[in-house]
N, C-alpha and C positions, 0 to 999 in steps of 0.2 A: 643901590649903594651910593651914598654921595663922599665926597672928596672928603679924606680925613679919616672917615670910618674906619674902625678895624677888623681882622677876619682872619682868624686864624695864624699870628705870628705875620702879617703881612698888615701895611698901610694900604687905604684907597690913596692914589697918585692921582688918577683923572676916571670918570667914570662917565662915558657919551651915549646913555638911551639909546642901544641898538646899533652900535654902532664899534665900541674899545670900553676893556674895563682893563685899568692899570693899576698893577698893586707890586708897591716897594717890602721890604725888609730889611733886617741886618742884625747879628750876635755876632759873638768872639769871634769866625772864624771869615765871615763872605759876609758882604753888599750884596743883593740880589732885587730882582724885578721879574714877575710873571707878567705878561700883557695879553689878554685875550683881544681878537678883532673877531667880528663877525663882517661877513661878505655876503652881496647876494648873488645867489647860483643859480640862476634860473627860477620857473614861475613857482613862488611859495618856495624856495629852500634859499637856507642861508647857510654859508661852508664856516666853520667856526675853528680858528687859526689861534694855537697858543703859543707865545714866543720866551724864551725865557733868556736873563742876562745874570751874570754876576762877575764878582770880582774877589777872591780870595788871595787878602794880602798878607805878607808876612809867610814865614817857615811854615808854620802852624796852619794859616792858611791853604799852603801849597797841598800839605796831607791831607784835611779836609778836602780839598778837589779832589786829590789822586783817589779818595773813598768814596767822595758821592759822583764825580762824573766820570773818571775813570773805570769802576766797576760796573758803570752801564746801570746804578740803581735810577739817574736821574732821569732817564730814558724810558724807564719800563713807571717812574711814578708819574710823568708827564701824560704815559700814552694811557695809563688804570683813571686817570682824573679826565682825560677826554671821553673816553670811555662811558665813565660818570655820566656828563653829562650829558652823551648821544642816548643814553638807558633812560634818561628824563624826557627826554624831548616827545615829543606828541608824537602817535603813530606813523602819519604819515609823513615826518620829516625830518626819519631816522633815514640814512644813507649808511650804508659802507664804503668806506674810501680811502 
């Protein structure tokens, strides 16, 4: 993915080969950013860290959070999309953790 690109309701913000892939958004209700980094963990595994930000301005705003991070949906879509991509990864460097 290079800078700019889009995916899914999200911009590429910065993308470093092996390294962070940053990706912006924003509609009516929140600013946001998911950033992935990958880390290495020892011989041949890399730990793969997702970070997320946003900012939900205005009244409207506010409910929208109180719906998607207060219900705990944003929690359970973050950990289904890590998940994703551990069910990709090559046999041997699939970890639980």
């Amino acid at each position: 993915m290079a800078e700019g690109s889009v995916l899914g309701g999200f911009r590429v913000a910065a993308a470093v080969p092996g390294r962070e892939l940053a990706l912006v958004g924003r509609h009516r209700f929140a600013r946001y950013a998911l950033v992935f980094r990958l880390d290495a963990a020892g011989a041949d595994r890399t730990r793969l860290r997702a970070e997320t930000r946003a900012a939900f301005p205005g009244p409207a705003g506010a409910v929208y959070r109180g719906l998607v991070i207060g219900t705990g949906g944003h929690a359970v879509a973050v950990r289904r999309l890590l998940a994703a991509v551990r069910g990709r990864a090559p046999d041997g460097a699939r970890h639980q953790g």
